[in-house]
TIVEXVO-120525 format. One record per atom (N, C-alpha, C, O): residue number from 1; residue in three letters; atom name; x, y, z. Coordinates in nm, 4 decimals, always signed. Layout:
# TIVEXVO-120525
{num = NUM; residu = ALA; atome = CA; X = X; Y = Y; Z = Z}
...
END
This chain:
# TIVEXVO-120525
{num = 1; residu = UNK; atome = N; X = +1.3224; Y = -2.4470; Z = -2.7478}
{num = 1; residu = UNK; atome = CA; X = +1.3959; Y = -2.3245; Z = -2.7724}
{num = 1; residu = UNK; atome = C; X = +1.4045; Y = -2.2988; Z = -2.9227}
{num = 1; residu = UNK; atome = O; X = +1.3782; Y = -2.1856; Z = -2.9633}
{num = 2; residu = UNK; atome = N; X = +1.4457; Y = -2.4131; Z = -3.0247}
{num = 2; residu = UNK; atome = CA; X = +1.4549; Y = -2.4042; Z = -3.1218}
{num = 2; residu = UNK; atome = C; X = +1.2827; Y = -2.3524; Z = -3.2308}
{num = 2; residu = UNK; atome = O; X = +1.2634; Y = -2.2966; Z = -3.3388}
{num = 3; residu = UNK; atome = N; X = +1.1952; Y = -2.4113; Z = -3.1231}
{num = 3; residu = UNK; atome = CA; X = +1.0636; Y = -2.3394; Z = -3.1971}
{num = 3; residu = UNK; atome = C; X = +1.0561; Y = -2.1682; Z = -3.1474}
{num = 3; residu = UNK; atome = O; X = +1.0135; Y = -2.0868; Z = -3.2293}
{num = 4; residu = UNK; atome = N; X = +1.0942; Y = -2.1285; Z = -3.0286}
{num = 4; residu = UNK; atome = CA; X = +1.0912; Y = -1.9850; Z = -3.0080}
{num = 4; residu = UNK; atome = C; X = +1.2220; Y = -1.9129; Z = -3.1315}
{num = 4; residu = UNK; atome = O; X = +1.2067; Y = -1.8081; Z = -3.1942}
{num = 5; residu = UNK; atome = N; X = +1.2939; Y = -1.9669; Z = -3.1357}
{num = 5; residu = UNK; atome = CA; X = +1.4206; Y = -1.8940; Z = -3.2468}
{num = 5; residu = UNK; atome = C; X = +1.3218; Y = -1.8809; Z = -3.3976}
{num = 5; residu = UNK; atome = O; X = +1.3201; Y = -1.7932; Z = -3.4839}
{num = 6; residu = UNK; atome = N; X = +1.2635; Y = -1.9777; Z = -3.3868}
{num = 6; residu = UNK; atome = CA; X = +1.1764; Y = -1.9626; Z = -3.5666}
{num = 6; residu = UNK; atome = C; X = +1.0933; Y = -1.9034; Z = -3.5376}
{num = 6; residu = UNK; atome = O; X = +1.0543; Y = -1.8429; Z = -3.6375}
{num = 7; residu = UNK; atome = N; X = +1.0155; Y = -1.8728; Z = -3.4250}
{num = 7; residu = UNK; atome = CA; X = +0.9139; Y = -1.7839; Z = -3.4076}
{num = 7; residu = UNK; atome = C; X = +0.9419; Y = -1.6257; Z = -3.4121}
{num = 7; residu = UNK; atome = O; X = +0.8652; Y = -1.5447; Z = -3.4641}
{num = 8; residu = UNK; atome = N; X = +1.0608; Y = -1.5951; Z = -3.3510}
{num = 8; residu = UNK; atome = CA; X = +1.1184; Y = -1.4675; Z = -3.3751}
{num = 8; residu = UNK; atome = C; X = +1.1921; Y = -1.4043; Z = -3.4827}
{num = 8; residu = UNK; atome = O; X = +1.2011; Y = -1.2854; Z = -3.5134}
{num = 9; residu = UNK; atome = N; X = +1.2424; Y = -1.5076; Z = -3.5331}
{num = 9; residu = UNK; atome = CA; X = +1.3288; Y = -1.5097; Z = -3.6598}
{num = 9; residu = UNK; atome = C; X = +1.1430; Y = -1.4587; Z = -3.7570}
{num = 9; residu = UNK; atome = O; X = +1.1316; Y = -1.3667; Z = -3.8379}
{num = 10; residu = UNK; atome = N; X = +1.0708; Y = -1.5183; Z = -3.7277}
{num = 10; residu = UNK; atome = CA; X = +0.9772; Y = -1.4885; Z = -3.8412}
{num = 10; residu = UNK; atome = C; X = +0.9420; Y = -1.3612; Z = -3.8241}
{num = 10; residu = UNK; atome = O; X = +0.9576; Y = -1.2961; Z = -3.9274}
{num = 11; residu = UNK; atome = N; X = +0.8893; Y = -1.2837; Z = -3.7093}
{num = 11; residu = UNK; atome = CA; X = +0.8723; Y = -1.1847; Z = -3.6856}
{num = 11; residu = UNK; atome = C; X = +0.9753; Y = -1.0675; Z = -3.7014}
{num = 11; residu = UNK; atome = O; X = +0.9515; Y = -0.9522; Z = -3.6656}
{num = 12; residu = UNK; atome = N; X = +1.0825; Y = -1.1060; Z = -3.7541}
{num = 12; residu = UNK; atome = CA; X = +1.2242; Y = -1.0264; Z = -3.7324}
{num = 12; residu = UNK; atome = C; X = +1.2326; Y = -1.0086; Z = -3.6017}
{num = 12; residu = UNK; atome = O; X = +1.1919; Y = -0.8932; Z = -3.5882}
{num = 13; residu = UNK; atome = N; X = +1.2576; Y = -1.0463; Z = -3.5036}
{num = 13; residu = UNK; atome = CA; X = +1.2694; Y = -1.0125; Z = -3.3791}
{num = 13; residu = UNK; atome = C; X = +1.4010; Y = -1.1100; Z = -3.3169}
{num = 13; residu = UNK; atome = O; X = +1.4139; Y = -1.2299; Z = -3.3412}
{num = 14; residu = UNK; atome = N; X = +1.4897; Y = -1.0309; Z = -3.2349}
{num = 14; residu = UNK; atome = CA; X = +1.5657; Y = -1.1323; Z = -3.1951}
{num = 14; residu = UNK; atome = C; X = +1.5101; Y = -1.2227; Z = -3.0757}
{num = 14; residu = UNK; atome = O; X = +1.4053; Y = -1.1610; Z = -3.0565}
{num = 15; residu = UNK; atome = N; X = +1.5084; Y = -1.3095; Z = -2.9974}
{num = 15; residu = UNK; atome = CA; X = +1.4952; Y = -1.4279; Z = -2.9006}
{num = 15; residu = UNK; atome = C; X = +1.4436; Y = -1.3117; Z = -2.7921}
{num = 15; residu = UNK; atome = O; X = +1.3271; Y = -1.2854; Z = -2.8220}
{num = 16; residu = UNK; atome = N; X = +1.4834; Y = -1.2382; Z = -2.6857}
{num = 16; residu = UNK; atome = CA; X = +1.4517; Y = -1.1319; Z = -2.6095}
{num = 16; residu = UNK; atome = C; X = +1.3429; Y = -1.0911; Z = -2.6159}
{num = 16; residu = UNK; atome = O; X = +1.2507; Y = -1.1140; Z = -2.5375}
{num = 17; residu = UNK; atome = N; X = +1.3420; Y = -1.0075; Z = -2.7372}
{num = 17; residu = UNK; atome = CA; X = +1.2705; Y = -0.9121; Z = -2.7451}
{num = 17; residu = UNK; atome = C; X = +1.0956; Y = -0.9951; Z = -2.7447}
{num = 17; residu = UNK; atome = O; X = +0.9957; Y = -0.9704; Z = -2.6772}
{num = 18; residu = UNK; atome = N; X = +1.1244; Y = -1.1057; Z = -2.8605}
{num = 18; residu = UNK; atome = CA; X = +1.0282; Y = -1.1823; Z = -2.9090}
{num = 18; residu = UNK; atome = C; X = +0.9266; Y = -1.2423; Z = -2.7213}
{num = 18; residu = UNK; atome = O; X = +0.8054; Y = -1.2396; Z = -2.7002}
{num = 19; residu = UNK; atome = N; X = +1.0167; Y = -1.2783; Z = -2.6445}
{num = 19; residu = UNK; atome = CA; X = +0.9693; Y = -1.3534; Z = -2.5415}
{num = 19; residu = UNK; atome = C; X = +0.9089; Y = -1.2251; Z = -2.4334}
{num = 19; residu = UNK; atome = O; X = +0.8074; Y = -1.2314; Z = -2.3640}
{num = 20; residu = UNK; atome = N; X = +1.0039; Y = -1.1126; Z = -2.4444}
{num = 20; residu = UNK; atome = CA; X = +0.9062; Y = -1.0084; Z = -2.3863}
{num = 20; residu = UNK; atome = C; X = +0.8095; Y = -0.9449; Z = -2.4369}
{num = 20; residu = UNK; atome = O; X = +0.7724; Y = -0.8485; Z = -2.3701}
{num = 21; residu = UNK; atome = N; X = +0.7661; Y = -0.9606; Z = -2.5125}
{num = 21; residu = UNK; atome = CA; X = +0.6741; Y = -0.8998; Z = -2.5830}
{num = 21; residu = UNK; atome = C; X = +0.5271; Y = -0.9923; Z = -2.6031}
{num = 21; residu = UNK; atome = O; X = +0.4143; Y = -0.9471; Z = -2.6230}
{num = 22; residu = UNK; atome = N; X = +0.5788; Y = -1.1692; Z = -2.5880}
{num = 22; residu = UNK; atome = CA; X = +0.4648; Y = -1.2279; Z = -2.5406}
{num = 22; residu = UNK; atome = C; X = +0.4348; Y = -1.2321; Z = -2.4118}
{num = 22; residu = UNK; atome = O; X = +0.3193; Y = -1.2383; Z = -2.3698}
{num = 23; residu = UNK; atome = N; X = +0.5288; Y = -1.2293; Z = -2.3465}
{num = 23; residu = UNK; atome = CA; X = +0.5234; Y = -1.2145; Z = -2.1701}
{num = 23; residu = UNK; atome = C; X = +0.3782; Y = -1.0888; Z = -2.1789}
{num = 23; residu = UNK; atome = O; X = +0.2696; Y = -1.1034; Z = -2.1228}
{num = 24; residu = UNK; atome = N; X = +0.4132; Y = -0.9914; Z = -2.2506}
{num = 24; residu = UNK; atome = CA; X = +0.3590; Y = -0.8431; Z = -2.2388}
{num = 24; residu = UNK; atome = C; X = +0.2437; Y = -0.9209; Z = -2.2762}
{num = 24; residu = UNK; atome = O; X = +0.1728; Y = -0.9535; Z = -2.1810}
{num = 25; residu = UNK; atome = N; X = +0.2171; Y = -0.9483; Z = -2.3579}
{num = 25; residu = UNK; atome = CA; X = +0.0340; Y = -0.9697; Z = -2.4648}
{num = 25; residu = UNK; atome = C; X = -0.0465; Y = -1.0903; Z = -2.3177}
{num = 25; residu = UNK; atome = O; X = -0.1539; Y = -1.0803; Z = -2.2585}
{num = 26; residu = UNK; atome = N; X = +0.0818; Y = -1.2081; Z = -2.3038}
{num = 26; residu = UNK; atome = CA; X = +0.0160; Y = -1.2704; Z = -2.1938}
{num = 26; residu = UNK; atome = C; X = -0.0678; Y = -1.2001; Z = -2.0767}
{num = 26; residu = UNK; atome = O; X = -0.1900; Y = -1.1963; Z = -2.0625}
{num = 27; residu = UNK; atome = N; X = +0.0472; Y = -1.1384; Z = -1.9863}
{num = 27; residu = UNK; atome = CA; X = -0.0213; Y = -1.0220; Z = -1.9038}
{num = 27; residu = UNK; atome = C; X = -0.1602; Y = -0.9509; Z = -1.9402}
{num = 27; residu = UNK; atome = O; X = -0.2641; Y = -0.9627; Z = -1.8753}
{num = 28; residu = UNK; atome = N; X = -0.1433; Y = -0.8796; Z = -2.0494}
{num = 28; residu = UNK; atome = CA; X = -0.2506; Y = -0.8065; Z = -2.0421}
{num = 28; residu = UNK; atome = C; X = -0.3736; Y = -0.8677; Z = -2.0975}
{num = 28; residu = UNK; atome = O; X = -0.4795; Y = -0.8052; Z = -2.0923}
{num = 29; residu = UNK; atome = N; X = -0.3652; Y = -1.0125; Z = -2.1619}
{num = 29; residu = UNK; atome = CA; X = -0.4644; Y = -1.1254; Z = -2.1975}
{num = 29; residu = UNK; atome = C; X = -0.5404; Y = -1.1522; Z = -2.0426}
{num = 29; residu = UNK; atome = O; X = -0.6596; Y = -1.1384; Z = -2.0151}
{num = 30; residu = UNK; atome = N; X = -0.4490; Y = -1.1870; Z = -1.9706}
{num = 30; residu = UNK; atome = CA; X = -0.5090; Y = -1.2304; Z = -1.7914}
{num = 30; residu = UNK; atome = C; X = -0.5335; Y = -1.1205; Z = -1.7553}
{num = 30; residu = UNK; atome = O; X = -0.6245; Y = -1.1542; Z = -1.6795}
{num = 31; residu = UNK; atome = N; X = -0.5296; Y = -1.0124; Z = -1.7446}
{num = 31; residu = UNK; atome = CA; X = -0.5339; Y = -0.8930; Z = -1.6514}
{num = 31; residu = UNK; atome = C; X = -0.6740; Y = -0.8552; Z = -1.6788}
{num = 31; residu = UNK; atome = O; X = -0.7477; Y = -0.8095; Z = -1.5914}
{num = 32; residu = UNK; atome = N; X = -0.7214; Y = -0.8813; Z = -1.8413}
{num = 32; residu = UNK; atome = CA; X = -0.8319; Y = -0.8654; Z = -1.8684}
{num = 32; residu = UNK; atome = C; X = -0.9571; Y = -0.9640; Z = -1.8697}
{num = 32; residu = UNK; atome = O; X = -1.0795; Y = -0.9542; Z = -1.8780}
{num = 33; residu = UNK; atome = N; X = -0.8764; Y = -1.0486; Z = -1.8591}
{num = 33; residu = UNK; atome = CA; X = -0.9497; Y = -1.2384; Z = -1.8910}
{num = 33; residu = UNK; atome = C; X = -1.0696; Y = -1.1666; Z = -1.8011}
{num = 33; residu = UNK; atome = O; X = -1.1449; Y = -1.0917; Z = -1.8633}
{num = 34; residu = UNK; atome = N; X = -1.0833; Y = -1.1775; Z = -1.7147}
{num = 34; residu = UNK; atome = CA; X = -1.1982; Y = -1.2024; Z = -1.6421}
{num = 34; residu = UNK; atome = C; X = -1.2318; Y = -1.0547; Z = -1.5016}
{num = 34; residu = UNK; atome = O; X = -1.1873; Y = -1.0448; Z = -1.3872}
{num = 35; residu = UNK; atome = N; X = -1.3254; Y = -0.9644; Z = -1.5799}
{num = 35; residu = UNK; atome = CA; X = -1.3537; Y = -0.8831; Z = -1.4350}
{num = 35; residu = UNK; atome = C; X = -1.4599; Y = -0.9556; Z = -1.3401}
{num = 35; residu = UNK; atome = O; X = -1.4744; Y = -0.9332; Z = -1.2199}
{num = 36; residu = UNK; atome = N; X = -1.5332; Y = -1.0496; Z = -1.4203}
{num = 36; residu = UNK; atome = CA; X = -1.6152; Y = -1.1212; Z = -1.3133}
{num = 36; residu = UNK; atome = C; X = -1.5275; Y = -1.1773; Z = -1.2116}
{num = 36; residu = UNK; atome = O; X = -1.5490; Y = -1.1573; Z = -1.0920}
{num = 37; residu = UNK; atome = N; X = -1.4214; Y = -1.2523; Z = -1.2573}
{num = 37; residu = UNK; atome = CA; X = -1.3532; Y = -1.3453; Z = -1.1430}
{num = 37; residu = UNK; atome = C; X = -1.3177; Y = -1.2588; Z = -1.0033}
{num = 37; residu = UNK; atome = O; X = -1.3132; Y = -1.2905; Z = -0.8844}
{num = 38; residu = UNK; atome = N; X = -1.2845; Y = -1.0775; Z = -1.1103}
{num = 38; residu = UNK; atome = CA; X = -1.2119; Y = -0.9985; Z = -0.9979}
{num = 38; residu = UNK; atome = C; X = -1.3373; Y = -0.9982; Z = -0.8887}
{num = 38; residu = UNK; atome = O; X = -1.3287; Y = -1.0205; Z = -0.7680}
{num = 39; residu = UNK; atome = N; X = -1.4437; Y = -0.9699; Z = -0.9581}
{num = 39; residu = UNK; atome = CA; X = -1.5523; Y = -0.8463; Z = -0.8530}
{num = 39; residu = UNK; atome = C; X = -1.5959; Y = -1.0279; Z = -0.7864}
{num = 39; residu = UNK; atome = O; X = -1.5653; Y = -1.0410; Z = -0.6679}
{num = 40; residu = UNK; atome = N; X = -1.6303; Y = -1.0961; Z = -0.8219}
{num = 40; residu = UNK; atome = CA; X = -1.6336; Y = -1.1598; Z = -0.7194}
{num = 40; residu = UNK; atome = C; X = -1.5341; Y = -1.2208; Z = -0.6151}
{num = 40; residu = UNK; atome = O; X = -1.5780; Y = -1.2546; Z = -0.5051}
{num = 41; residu = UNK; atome = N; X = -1.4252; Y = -1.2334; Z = -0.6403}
{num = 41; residu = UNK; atome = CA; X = -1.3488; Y = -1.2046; Z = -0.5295}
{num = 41; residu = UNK; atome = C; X = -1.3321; Y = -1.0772; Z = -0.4741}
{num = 41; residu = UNK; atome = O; X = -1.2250; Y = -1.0831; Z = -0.4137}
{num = 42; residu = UNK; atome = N; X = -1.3723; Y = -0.9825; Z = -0.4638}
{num = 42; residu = UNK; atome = CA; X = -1.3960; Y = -0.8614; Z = -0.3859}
{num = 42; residu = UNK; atome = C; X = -1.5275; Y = -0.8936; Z = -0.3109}
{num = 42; residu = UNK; atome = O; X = -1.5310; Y = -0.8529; Z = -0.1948}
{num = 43; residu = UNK; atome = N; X = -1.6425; Y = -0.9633; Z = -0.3596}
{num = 43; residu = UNK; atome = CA; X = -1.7550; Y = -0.9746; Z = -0.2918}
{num = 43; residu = UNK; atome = C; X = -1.7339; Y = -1.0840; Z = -0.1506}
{num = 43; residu = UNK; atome = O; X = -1.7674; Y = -1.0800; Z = -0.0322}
{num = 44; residu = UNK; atome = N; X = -1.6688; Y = -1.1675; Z = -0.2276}
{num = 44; residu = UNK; atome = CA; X = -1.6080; Y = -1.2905; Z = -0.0997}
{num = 44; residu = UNK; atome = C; X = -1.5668; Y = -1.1783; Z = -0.0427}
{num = 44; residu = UNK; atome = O; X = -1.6406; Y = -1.1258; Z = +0.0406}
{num = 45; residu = UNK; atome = N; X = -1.4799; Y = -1.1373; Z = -0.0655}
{num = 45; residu = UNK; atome = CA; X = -1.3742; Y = -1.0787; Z = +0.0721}
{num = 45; residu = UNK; atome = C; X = -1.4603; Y = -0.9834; Z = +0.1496}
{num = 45; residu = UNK; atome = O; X = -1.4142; Y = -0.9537; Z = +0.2598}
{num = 46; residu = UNK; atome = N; X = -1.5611; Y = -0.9355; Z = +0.1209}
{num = 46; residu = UNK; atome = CA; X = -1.6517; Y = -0.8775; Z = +0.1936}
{num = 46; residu = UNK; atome = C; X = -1.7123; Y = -0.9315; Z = +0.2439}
{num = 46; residu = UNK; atome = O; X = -1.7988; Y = -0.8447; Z = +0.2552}
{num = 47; residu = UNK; atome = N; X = -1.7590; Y = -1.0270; Z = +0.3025}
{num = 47; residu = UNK; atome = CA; X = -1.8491; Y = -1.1332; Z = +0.3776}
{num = 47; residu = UNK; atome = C; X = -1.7463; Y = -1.1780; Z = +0.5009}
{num = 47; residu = UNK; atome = O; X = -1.7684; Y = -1.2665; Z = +0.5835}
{num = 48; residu = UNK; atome = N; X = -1.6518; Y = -1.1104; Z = +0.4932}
{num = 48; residu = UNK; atome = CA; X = -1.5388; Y = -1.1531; Z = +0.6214}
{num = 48; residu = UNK; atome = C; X = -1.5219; Y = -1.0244; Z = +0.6528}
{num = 48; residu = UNK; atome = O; X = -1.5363; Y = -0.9203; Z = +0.5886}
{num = 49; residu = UNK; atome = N; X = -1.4758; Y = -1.0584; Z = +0.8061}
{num = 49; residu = UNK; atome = CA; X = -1.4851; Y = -0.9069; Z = +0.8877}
{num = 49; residu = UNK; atome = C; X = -1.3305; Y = -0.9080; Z = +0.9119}
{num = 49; residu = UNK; atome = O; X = -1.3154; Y = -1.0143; Z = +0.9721}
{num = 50; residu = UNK; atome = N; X = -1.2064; Y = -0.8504; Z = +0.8993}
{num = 50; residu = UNK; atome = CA; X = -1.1148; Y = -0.8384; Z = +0.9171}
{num = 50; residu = UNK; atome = C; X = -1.0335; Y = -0.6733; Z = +1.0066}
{num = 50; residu = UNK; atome = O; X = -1.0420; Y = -0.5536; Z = +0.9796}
{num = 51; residu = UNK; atome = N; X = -0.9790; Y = -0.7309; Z = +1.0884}
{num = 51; residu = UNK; atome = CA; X = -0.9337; Y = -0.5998; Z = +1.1475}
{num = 51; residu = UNK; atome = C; X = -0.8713; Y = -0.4932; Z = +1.1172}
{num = 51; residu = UNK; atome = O; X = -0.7557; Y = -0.5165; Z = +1.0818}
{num = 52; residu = UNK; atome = N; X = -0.9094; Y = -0.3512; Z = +1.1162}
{num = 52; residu = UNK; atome = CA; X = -0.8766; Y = -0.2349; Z = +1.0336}
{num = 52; residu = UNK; atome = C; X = -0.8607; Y = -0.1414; Z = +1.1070}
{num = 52; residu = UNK; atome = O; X = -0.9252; Y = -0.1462; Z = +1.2117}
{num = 53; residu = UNK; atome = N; X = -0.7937; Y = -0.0511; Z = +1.0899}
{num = 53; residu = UNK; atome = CA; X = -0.7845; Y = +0.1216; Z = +1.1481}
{num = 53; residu = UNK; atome = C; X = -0.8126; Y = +0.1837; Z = +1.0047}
{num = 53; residu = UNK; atome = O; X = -0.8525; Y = +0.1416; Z = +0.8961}
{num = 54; residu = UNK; atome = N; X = -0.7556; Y = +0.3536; Z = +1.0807}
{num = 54; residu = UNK; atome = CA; X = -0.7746; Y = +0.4746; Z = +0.9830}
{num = 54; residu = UNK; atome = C; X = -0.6756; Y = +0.4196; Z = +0.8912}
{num = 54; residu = UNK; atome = O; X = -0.6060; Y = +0.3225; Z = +0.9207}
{num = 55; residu = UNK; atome = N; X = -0.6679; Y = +0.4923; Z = +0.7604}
{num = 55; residu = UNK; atome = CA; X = -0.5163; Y = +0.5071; Z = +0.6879}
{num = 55; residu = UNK; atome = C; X = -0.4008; Y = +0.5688; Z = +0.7676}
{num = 55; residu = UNK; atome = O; X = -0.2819; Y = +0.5508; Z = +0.7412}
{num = 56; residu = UNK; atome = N; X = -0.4344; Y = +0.6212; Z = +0.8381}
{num = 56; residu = UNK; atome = CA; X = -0.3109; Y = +0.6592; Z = +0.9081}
{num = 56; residu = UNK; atome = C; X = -0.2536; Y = +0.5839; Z = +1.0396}
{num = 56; residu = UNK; atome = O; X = -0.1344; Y = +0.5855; Z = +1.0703}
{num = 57; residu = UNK; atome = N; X = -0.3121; Y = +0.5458; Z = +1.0820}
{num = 57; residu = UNK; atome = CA; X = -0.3065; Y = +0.4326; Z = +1.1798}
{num = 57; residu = UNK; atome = C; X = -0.2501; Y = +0.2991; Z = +1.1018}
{num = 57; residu = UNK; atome = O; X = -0.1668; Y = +0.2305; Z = +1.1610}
{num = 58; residu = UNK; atome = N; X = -0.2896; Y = +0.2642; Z = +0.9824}
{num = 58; residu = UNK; atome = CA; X = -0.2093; Y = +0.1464; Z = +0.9686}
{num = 58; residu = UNK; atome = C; X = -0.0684; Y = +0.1508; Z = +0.8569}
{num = 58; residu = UNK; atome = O; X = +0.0008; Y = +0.0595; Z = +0.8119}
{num = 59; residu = UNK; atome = N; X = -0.0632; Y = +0.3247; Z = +0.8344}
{num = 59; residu = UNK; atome = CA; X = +0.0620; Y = +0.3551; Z = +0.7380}
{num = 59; residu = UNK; atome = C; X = +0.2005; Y = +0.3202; Z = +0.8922}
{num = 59; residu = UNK; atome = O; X = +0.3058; Y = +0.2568; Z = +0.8985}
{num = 60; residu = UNK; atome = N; X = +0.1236; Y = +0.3991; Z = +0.9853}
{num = 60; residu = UNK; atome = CA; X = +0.2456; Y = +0.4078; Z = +1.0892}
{num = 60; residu = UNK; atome = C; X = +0.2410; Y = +0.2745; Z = +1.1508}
{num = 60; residu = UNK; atome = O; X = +0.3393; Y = +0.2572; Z = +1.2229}
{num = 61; residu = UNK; atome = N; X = +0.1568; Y = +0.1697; Z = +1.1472}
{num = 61; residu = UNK; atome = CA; X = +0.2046; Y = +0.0081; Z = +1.1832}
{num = 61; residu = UNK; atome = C; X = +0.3212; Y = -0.0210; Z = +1.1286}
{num = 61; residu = UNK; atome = O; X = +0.4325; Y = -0.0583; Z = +1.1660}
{num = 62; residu = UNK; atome = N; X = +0.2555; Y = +0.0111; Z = +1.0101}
{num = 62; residu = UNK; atome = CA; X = +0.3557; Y = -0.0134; Z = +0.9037}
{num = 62; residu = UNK; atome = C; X = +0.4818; Y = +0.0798; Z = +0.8752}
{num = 62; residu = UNK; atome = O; X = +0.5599; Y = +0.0485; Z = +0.7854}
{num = 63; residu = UNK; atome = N; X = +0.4990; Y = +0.1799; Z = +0.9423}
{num = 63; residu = UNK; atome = CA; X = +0.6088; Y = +0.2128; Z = +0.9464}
{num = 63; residu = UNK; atome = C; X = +0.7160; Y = +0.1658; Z = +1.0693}
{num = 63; residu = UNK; atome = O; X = +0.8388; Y = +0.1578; Z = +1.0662}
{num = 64; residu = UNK; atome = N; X = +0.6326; Y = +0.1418; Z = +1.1644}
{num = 64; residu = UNK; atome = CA; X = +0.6679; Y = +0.1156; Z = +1.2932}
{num = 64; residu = UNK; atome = C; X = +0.7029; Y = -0.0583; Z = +1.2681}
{num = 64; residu = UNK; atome = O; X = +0.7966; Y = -0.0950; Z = +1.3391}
{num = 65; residu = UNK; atome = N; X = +0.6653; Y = -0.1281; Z = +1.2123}
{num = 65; residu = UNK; atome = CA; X = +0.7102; Y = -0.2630; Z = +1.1192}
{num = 65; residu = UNK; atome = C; X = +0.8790; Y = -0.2412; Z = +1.1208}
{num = 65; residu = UNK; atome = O; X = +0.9749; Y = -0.2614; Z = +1.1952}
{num = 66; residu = UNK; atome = N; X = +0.8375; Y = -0.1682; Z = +0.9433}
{num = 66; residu = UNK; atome = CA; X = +0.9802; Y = -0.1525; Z = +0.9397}
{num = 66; residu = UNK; atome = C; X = +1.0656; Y = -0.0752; Z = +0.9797}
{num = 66; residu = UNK; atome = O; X = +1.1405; Y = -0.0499; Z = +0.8853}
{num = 67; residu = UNK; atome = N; X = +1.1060; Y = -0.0050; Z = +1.1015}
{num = 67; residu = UNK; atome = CA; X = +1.1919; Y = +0.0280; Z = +1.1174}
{num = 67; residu = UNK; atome = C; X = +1.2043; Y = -0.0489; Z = +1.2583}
{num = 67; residu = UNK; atome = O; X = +1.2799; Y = -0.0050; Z = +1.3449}
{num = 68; residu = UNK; atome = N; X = +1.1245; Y = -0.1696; Z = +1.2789}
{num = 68; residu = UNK; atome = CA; X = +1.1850; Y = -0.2108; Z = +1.3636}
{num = 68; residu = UNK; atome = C; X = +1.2653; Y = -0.3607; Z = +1.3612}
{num = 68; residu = UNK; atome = O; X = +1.3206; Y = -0.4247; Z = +1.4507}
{num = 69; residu = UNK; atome = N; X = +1.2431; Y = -0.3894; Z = +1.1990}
{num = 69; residu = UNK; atome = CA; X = +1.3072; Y = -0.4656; Z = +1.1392}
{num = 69; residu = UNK; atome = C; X = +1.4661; Y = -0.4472; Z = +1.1019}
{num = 69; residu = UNK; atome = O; X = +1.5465; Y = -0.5391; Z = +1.0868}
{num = 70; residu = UNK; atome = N; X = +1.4905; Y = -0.3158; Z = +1.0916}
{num = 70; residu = UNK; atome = CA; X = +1.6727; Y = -0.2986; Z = +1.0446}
{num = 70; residu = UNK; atome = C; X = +1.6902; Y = -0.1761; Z = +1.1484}
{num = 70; residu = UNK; atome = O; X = +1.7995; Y = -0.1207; Z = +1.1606}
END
C-alpha cells in the first residue's frame, strides 16, 4: 500500500483516483493484447454446433426465463 501512496503522491494523484486510472490503462492493455486470441476463439466456437432459434424466439425464452423467476 505504502508503494501505491508514493506512486500517486508522485503523479499528484490521490490513492483512488491513481488505482482507477491503472485499473483503466490495465483494461484497455488486455482488451487489446491480443485480437488473434479473440478470432480464434470465435473460430473454435464455430466447429461446435449449438442450439439456436430466430432473435426473436430466443429474446422471448428469455423473457419467458425471467418472468418466471419473480
Amino acid at each position: 500500500m505504502e508503494s501505491v501512496r508514493r506512486l500517486a503522491k508522485a503523479e499528484n494523484l490521490n490513492v483512488g483516483e491513481y488505482v482507477r486510472r491503472a485499473l483503466r490503462e490495465d483494461e484497455l492493455r488486455r482488451s487489446s493484447l491480443s485480437s488473434s486470441a479473440k478470432l480464434a476463439a470465435i473460430r473454435e466456437a464455430t466447429r461446435h454446433s449449438f442450439p439456436t432459434g430466430s432473435i426473436g424466439e430466443m429474446n422471448r425464452e428469455i423473457a419467458d426465463g425471467l418472468v418466471r423467476r419473480f
